[in-house]
Structures are given as structure tokens and as C-alpha cells.
Backbone as JSON Lines, residues from 0, in Angstrom:
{"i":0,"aa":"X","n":[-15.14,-1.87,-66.29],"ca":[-16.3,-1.18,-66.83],"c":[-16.17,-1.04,-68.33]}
{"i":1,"aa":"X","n":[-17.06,-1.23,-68.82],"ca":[-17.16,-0.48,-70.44],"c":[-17.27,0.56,-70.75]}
{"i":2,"aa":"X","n":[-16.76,1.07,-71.81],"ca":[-16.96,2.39,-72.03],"c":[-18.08,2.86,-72.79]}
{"i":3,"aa":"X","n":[-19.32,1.9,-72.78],"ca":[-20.45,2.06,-73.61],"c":[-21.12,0.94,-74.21]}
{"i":4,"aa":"X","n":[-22.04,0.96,-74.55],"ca":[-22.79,0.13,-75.49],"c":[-23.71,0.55,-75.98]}
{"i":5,"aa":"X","n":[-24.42,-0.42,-77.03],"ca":[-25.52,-0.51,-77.58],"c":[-26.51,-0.72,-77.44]}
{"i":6,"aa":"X","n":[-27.66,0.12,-76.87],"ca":[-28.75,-0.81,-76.56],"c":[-30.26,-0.7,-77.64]}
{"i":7,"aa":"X","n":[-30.82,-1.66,-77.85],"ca":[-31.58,-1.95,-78.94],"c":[-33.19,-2.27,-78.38]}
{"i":8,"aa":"X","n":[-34.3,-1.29,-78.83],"ca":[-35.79,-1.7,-78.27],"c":[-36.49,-2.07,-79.58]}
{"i":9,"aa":"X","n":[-37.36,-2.63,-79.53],"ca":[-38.6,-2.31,-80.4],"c":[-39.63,-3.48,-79.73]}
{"i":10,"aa":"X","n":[-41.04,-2.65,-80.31],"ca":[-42.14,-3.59,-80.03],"c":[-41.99,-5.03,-81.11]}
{"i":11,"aa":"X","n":[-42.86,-5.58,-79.97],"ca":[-43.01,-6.74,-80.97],"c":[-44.43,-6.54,-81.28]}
{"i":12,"aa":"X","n":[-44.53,-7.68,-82.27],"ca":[-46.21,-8.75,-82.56],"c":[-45.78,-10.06,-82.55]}
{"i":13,"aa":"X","n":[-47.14,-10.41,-82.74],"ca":[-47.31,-11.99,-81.85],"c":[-46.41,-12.78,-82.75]}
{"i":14,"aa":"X","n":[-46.59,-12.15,-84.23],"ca":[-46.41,-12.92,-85.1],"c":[-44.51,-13.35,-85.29]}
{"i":15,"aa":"X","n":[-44.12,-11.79,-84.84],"ca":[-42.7,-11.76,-84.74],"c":[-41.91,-12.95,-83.64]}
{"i":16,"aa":"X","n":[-42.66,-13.45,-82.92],"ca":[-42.24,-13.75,-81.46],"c":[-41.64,-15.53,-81.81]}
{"i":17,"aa":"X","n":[-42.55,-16.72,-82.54],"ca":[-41.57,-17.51,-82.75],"c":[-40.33,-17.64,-83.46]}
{"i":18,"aa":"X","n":[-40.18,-17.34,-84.71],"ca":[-38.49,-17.05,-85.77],"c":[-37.38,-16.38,-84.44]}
{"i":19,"aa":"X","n":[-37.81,-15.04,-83.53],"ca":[-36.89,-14.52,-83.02],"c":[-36.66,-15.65,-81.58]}
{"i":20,"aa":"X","n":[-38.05,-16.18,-80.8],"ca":[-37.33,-16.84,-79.84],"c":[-36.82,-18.42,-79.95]}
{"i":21,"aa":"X","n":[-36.82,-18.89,-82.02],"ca":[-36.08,-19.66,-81.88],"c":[-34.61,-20.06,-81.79]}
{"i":22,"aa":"X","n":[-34.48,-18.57,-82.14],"ca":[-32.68,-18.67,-82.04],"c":[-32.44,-19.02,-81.36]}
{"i":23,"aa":"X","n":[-31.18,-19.81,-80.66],"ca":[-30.82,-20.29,-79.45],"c":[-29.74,-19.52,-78.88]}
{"i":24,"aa":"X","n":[-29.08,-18.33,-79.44],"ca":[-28.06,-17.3,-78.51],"c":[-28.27,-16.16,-79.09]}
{"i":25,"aa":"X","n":[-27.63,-15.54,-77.93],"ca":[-27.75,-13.98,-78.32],"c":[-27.61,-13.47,-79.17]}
{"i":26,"aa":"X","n":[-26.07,-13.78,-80.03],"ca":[-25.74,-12.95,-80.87],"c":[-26.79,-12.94,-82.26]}
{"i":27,"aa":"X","n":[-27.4,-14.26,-82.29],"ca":[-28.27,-14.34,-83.65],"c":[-29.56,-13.92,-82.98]}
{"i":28,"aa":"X","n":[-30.67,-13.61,-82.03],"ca":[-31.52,-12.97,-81.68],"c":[-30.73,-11.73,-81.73]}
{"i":29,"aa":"X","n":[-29.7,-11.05,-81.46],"ca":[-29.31,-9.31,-81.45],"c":[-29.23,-8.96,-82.62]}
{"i":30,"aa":"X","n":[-29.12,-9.93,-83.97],"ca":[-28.64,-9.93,-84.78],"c":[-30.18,-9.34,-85.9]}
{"i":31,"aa":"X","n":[-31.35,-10.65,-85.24],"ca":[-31.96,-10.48,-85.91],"c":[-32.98,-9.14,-85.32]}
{"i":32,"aa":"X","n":[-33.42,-8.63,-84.2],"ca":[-33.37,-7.48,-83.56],"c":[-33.11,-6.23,-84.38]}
{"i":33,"aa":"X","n":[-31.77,-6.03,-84.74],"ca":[-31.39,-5.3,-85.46],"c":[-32.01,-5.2,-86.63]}
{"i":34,"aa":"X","n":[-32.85,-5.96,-86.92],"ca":[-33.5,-5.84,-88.72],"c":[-34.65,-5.83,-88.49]}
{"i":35,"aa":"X","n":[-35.29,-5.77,-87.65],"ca":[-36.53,-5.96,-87.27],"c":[-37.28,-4.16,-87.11]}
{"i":36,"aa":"X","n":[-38.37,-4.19,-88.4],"ca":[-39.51,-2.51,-87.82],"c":[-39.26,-2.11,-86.84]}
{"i":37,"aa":"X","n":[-39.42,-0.76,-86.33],"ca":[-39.56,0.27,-85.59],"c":[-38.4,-0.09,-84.16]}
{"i":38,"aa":"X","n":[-37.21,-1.15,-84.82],"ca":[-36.44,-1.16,-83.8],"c":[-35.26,0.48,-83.77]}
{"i":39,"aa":"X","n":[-35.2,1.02,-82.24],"ca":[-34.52,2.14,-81.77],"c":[-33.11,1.79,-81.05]}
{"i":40,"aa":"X","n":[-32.2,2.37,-81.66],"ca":[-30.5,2.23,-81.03],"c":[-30.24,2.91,-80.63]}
{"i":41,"aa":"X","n":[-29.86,2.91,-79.27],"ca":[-29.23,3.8,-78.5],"c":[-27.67,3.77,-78.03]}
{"i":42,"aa":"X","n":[-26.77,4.71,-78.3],"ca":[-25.27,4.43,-77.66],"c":[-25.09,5.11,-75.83]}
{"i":43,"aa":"X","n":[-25.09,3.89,-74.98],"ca":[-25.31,4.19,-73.95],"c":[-23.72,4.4,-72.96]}
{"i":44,"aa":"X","n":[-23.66,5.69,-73.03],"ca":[-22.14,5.75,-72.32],"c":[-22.41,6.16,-70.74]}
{"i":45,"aa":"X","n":[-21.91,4.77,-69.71],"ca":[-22.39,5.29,-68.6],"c":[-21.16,6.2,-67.81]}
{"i":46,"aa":"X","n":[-21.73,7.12,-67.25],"ca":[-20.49,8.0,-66.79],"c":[-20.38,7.42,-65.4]}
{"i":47,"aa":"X","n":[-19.75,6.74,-64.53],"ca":[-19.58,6.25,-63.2],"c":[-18.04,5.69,-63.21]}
{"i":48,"aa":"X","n":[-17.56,5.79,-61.32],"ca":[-16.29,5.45,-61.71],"c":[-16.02,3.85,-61.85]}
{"i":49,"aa":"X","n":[-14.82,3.4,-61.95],"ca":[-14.39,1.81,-61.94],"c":[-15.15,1.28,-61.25]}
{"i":50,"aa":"X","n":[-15.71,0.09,-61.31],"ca":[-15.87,-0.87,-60.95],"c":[-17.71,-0.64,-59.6]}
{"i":51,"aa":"X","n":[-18.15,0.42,-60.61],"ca":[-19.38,0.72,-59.91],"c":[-20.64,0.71,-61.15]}
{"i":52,"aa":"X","n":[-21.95,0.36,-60.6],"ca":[-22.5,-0.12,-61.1],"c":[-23.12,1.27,-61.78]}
{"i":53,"aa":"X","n":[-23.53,1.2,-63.27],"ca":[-24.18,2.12,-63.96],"c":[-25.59,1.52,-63.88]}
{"i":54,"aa":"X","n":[-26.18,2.46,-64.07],"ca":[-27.86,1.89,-64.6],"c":[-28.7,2.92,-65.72]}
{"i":55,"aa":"X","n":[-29.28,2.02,-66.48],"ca":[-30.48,2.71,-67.51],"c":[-31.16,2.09,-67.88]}
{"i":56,"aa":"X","n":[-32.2,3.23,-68.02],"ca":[-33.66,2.58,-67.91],"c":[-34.34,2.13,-69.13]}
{"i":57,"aa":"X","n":[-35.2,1.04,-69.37],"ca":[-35.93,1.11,-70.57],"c":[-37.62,1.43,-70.28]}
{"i":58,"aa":"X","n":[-37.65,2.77,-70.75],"ca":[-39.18,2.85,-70.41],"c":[-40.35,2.28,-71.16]}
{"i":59,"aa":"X","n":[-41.08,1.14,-70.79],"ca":[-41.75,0.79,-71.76],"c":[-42.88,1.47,-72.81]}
{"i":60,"aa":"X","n":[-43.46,2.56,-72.01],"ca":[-44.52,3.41,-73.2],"c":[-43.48,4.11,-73.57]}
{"i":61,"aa":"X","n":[-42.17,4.39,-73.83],"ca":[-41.85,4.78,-75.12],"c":[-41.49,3.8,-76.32]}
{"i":62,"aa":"X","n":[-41.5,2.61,-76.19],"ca":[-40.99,1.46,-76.96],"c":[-42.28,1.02,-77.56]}
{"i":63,"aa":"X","n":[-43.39,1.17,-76.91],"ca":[-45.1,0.38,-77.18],"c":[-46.02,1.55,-77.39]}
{"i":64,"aa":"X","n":[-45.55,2.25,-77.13],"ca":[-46.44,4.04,-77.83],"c":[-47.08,4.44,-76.92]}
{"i":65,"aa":"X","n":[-47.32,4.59,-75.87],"ca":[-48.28,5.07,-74.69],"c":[-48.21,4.4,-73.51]}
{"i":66,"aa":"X","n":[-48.69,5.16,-72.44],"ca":[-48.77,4.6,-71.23],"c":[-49.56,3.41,-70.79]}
{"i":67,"aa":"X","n":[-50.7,3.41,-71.72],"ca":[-51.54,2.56,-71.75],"c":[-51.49,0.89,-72.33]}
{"i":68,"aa":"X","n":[-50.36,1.33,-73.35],"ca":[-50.48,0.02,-74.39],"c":[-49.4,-1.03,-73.84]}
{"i":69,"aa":"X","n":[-49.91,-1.69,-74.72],"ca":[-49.19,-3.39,-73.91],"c":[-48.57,-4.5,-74.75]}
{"i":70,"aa":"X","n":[-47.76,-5.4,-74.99],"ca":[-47.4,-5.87,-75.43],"c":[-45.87,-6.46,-75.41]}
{"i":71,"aa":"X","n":[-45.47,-6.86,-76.3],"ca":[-44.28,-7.25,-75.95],"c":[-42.96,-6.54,-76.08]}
{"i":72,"aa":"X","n":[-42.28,-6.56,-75.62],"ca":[-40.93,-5.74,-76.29],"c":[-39.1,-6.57,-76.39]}
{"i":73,"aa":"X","n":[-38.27,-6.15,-77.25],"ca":[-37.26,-7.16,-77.36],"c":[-36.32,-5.85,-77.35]}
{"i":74,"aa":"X","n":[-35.29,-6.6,-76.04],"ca":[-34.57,-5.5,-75.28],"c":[-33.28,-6.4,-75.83]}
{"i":75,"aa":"X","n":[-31.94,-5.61,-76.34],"ca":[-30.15,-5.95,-76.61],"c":[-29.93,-5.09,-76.56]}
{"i":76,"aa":"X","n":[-28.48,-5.72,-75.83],"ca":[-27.22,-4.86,-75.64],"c":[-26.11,-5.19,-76.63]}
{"i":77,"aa":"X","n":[-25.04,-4.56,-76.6],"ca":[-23.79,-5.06,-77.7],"c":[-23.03,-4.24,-76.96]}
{"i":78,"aa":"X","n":[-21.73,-4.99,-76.43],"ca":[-21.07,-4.34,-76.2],"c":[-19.34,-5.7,-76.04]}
{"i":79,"aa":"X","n":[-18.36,-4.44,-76.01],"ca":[-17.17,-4.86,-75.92],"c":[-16.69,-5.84,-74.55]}
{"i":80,"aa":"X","n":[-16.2,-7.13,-74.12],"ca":[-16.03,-6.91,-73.17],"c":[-14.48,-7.64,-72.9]}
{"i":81,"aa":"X","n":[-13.2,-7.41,-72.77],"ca":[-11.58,-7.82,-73.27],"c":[-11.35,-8.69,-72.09]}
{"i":82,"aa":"X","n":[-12.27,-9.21,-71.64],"ca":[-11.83,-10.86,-70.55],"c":[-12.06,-12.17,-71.32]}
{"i":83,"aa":"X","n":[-13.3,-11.61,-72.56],"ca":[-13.52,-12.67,-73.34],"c":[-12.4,-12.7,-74.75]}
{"i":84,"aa":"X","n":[-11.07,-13.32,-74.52],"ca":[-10.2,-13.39,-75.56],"c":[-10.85,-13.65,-77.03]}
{"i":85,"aa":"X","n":[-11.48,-14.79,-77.2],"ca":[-11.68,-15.5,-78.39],"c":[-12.68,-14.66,-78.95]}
{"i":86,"aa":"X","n":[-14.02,-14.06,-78.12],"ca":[-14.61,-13.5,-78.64],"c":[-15.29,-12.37,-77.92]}
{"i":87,"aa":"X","n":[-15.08,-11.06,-78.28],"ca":[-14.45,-9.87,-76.95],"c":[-15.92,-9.06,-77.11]}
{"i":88,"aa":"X","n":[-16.8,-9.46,-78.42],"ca":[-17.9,-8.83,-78.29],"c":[-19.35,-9.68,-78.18]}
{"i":89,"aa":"X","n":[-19.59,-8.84,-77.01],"ca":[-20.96,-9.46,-76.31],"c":[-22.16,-8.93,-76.48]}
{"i":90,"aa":"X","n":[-23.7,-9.89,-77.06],"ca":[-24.53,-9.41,-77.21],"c":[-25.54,-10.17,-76.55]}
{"i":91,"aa":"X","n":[-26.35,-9.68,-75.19],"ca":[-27.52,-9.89,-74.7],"c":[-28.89,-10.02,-75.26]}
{"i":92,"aa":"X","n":[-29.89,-10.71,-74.91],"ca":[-30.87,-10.23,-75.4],"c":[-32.15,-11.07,-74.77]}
{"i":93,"aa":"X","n":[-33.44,-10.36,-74.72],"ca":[-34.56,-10.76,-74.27],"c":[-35.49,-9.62,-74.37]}
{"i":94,"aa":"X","n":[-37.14,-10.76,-73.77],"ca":[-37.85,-10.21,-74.51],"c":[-38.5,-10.41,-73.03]}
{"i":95,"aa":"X","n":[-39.24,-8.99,-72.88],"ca":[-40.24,-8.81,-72.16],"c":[-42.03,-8.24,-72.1]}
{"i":96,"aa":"X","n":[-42.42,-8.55,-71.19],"ca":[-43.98,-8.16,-71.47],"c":[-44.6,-7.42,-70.46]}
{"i":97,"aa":"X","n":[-45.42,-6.59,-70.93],"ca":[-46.12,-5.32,-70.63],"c":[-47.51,-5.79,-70.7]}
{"i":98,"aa":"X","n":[-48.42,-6.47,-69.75],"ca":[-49.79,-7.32,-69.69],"c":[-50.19,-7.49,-68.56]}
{"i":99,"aa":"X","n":[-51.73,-7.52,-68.84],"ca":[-52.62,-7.89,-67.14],"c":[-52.8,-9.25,-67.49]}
{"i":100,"aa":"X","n":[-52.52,-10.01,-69.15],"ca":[-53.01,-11.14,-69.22],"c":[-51.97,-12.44,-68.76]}
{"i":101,"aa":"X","n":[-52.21,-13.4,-68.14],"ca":[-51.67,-14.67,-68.54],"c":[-52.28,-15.76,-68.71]}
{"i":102,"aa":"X","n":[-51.08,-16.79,-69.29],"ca":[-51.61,-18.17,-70.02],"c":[-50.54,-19.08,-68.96]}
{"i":103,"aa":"X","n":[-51.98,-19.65,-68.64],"ca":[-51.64,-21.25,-68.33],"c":[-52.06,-22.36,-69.05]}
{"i":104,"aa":"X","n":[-50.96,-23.49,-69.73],"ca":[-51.54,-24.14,-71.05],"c":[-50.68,-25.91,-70.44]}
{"i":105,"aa":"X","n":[-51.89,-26.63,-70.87],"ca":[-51.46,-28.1,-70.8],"c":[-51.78,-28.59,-72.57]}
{"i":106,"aa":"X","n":[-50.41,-28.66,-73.0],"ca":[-50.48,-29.32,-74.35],"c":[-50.04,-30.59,-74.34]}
{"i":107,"aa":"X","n":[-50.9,-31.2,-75.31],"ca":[-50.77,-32.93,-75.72],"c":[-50.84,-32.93,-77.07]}
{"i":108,"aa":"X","n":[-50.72,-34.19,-77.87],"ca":[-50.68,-34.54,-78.8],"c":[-52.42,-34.83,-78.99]}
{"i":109,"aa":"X","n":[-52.79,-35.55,-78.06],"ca":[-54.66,-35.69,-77.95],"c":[-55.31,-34.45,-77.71]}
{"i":110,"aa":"X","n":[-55.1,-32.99,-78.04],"ca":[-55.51,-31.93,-77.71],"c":[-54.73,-30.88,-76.76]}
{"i":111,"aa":"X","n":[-55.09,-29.3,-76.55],"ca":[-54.32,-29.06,-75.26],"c":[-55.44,-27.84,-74.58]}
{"i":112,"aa":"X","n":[-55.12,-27.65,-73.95],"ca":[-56.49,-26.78,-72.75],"c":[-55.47,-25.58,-72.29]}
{"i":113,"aa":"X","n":[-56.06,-23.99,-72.37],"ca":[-55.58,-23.17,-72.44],"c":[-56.55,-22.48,-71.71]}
{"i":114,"aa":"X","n":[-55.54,-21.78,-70.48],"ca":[-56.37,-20.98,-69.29],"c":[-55.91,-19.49,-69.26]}
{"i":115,"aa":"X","n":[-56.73,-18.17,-69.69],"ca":[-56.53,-17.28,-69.87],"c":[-56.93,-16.37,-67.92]}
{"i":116,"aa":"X","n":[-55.8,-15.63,-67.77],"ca":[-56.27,-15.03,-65.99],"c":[-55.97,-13.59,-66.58]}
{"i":117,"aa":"X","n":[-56.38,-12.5,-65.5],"ca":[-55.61,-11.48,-65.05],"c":[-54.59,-11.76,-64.18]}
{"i":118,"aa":"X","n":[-53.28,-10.98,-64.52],"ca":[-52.96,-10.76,-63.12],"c":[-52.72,-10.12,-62.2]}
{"i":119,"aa":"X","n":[-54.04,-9.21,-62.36],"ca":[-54.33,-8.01,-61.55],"c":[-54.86,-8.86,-60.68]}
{"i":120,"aa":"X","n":[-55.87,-9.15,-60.98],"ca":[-57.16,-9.79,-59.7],"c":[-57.05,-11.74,-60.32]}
{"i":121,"aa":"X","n":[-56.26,-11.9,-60.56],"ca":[-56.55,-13.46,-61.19],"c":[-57.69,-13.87,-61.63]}
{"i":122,"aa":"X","n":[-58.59,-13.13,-62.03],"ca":[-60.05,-13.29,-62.22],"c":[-59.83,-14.03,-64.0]}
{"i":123,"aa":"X","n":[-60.89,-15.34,-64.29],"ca":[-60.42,-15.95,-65.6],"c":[-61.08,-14.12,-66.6]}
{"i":124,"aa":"X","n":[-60.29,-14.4,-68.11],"ca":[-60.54,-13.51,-68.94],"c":[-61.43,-13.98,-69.98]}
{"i":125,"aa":"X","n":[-63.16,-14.19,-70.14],"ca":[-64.05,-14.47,-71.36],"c":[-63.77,-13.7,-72.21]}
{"i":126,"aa":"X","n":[-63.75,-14.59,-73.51],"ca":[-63.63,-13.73,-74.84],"c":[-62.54,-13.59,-75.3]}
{"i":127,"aa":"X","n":[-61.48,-14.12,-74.58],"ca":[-59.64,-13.92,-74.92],"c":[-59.79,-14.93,-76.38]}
{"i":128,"aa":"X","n":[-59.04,-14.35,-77.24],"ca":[-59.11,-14.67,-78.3],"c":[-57.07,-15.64,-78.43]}
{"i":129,"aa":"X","n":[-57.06,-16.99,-78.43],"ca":[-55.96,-17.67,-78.29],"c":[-55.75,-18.24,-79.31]}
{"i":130,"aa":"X","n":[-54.29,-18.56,-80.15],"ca":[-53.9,-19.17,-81.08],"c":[-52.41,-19.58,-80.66]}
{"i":131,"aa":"X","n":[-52.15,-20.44,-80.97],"ca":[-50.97,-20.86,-81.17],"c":[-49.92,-20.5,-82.68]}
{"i":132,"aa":"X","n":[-49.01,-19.95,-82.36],"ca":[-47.71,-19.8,-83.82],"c":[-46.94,-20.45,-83.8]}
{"i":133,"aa":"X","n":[-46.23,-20.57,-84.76],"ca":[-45.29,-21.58,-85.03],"c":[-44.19,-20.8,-86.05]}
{"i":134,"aa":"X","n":[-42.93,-21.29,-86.62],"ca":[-42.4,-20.64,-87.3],"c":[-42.44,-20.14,-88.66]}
{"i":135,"aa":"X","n":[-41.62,-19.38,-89.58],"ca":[-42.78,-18.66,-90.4],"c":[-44.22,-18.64,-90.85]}
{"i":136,"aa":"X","n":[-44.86,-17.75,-89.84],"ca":[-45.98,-17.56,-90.25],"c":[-47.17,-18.82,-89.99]}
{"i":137,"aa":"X","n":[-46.74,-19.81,-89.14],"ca":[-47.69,-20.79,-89.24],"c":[-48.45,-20.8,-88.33]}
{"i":138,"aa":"X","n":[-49.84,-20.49,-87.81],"ca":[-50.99,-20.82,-87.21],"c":[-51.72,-21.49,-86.63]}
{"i":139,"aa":"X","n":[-52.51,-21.82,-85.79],"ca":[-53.73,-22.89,-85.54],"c":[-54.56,-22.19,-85.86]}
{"i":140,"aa":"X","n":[-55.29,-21.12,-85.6],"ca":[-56.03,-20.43,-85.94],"c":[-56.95,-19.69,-84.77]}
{"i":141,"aa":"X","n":[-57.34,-19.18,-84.43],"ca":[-57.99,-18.57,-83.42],"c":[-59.57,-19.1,-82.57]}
{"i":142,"aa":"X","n":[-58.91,-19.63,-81.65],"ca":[-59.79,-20.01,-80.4],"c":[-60.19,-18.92,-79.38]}
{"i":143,"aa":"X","n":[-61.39,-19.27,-78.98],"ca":[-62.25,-17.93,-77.94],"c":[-62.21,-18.67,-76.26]}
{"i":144,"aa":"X","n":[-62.1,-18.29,-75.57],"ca":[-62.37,-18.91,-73.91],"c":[-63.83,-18.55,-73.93]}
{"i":145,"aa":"X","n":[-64.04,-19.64,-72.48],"ca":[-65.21,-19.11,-72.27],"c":[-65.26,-18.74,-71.15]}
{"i":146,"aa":"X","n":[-66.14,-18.29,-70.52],"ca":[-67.01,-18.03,-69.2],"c":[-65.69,-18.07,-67.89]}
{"i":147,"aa":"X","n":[-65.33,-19.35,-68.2],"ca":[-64.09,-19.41,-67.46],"c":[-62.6,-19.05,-67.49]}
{"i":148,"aa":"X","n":[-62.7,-18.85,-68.32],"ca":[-61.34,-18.25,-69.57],"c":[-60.45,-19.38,-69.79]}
{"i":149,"aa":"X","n":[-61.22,-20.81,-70.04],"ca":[-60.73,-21.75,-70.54],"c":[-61.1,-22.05,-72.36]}
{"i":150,"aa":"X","n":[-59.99,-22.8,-72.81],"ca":[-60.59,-22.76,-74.3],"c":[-59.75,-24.4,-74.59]}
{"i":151,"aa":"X","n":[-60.33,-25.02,-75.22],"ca":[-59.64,-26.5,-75.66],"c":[-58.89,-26.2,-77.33]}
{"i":152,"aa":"X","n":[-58.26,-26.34,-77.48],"ca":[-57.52,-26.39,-78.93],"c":[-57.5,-27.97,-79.32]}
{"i":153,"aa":"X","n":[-58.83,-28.54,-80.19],"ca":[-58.42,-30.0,-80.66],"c":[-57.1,-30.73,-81.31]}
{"i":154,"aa":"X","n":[-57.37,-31.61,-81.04],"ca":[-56.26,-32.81,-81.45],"c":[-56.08,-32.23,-83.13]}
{"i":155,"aa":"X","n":[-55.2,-32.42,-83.45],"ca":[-54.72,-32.16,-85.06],"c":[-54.71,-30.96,-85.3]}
{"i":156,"aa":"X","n":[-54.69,-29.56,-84.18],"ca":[-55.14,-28.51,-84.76],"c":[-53.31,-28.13,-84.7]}
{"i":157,"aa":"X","n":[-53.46,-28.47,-83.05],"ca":[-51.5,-28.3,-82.82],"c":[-50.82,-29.88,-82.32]}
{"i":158,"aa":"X","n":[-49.71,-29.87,-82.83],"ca":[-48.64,-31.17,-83.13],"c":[-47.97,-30.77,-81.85]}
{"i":159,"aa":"X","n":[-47.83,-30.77,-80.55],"ca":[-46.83,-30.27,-79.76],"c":[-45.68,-31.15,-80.19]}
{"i":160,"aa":"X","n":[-44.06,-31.02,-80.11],"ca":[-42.71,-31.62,-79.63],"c":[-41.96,-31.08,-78.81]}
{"i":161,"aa":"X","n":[-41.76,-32.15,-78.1],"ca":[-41.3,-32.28,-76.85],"c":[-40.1,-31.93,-76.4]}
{"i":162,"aa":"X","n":[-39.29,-31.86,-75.21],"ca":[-37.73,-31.91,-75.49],"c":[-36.8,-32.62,-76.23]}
{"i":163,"aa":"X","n":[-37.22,-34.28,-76.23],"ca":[-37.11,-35.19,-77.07],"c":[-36.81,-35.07,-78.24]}
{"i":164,"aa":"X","n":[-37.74,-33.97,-78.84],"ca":[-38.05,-34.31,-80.05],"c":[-37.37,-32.84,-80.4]}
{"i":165,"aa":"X","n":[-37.28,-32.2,-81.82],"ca":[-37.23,-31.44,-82.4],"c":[-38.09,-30.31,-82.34]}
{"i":166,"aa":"X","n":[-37.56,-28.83,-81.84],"ca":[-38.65,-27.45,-81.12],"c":[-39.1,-27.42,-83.28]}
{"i":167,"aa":"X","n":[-40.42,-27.04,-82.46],"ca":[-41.01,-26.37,-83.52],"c":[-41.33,-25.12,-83.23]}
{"i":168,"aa":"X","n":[-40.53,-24.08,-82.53],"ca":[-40.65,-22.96,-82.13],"c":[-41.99,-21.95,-81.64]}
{"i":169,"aa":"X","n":[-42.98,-22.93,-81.4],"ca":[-44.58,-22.83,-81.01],"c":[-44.45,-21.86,-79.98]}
{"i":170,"aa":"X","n":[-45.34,-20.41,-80.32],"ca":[-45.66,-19.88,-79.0],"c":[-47.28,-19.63,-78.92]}
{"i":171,"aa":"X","n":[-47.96,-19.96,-77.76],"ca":[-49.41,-19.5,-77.06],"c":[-49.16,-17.96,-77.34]}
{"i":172,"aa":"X","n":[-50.36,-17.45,-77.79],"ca":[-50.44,-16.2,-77.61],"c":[-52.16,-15.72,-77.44]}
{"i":173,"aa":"X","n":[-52.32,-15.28,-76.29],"ca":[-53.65,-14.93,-75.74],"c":[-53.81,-13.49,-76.1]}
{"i":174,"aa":"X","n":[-54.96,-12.85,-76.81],"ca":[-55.47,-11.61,-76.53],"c":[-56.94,-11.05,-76.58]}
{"i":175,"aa":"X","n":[-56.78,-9.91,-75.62],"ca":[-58.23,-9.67,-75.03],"c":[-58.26,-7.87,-75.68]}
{"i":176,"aa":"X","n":[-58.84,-7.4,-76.36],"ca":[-59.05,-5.87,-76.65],"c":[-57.61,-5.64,-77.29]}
{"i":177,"aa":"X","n":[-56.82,-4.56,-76.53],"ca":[-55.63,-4.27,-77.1],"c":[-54.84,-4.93,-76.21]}
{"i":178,"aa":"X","n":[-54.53,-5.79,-75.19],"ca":[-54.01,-6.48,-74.66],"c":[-53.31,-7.92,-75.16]}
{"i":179,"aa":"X","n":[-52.54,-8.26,-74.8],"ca":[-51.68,-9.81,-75.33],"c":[-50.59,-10.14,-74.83]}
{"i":180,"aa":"X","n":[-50.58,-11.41,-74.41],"ca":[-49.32,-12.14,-73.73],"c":[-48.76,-13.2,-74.4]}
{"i":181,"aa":"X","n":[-48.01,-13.81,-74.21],"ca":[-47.48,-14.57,-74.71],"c":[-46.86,-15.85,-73.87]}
């Protein structure tokens, strides 16, 4: 067992979401976490005996401001752990979402088609307002669904790459009112 750790919340925005999920390990997403607005540290000492499981909770309306609100949030841990010789400190990390919305997306190089649902009632979402990001700060610009809560993003607007090829750290991000997924 450990004798504690670190655990790390804050909300995200859309905008935050490619730079942090391009890192490819933990320690540089915990890393960058840590520098990131309205992120909260907590030192979590679980009191239980050997070799039994502790638990704690992350409540999401305290991380996103209300019961109501939605969005994303980026959850790390840091902690010690002495089985790993070479390198004894361990840092977790991920990002979760608080949404009725999702995206189902077929991207091409000839265009890509973006399907906005609930997933309360799977019913499509009109009016979801969709863009694609990319890393610092880069855009397609904002597409509307329609009727069906489908929306086309033309050819040249987004470059997809492939596994093949080199990530350009691209994330879909759909939103409807104060709602947004990713």
C-alpha cells in the first residue's frame, strides 16, 4: 500500500484538450496538469490496512462548478511506488466527461461527416455547433448539424493523418447550449 498520494482535478475547455492529449505518457500529461487554471491538489492519505483496497471519490460538480454543468475534466495521481526500482515515482492520468452529447465521426482526406446523438434517448442533436482542434490553438472553424444532427466538414477544411502518418493531435468537439463532448 502507499502511504498517500497526490491527486490532481481541474476542468477542462475544448481548447485545452489537444496539446494535453498529445502527450503520449503520464508523467508529461501530470506534468502538464499541474500548470494548467483552476487545477485543485489534493494529498490523499488512505487509512486501510495492508494490502486492502482504499477508495476516493472524484465528485464531478465540484471540479465543473455545479450539479448541472458538463464538460470535461483531467483527473492525476502521483504517487510513490518501491517495486518500480529505476523509477519509483508514478504518475497516472486521464481525462473524463460529464455529457448527454456524443460524436460519431467518419474522417477522410475528401471531407468527413460528423453525427451529433444524445445519450440519454439517442435522439440526433440540431443545432450542435462542431469544430475540429488541432494543436496550439488551431481550428476548422465551426460547423452547425442539421435536422438530423449530421454536419459535413469539407475537403481542405480538415487534413486528417492516419496511424501511418504523423498525429496531428486533432480532437472533434461537439456543443449544444452549455453542453460539450469531445
Amino acid at each position: 500500500n502507499t502511504d498517500g498520494y497526490d491527486l490532481l482535478t481541474a476542468p477542462l475547455k475544448p481548447a485545452q484538450l489537444p496539446d494535453l492529449l498529445e502527450l503520449h505518457d503520464g508523467a508529461s500529461r501530470f506534468a502538464k496538469l499541474a500548470k494548467l487554471p483552476g487545477v485543485h491538489t489534493t494529498r490523499v492519505r488512505p487509512h486501510v490496512a495492508k494490502n486492502h483496497m482504499a477508495r476516493h471519490s472524484v465528485v464531478p460538480a465540484s471540479v465543473l462548478g455545479g450539479s448541472k454543468a458538463r464538460g470535461a475534466i483531467a483527473i492525476g495521481a502521483s504517487y510513490d511506488d518501491p517495486r518500480h526500482h529505476k523509477q519509483p515515482l508514478r504518475r497516472l492520468f486521464h481525462v473524463v466527461q460529464v455529457t448527454d452529447l456524443a460524436i460519431t465521426a467518419k474522417v477522410s482526406h475528401h471531407g468527413s461527416l460528423v453525427w451529433v446523438t444524445r445519450l440519454s434517448n439517442a435522439q440526433p442533436v440540431a443545432g450542435a455547433r462542431v469544430r475540429i482542434l488541432g494543436l496550439h490553438g488551431i481550428s476548422t472553424g465551426s460547423f452547425t448539424t442539421d435536422a438530423q444532427g449530421l454536419v459535413t466538414i469539407p475537403e481542405g477544411a480538415f487534413n486528417p493523418h492516419f496511424q501511418w502518418q504523423k498525429s496531428t493531435g486533432a480532437v472533434i468537439v461537439a456543443r449544444k447550449g452549455d453542453d460539450w463532448c469531445f
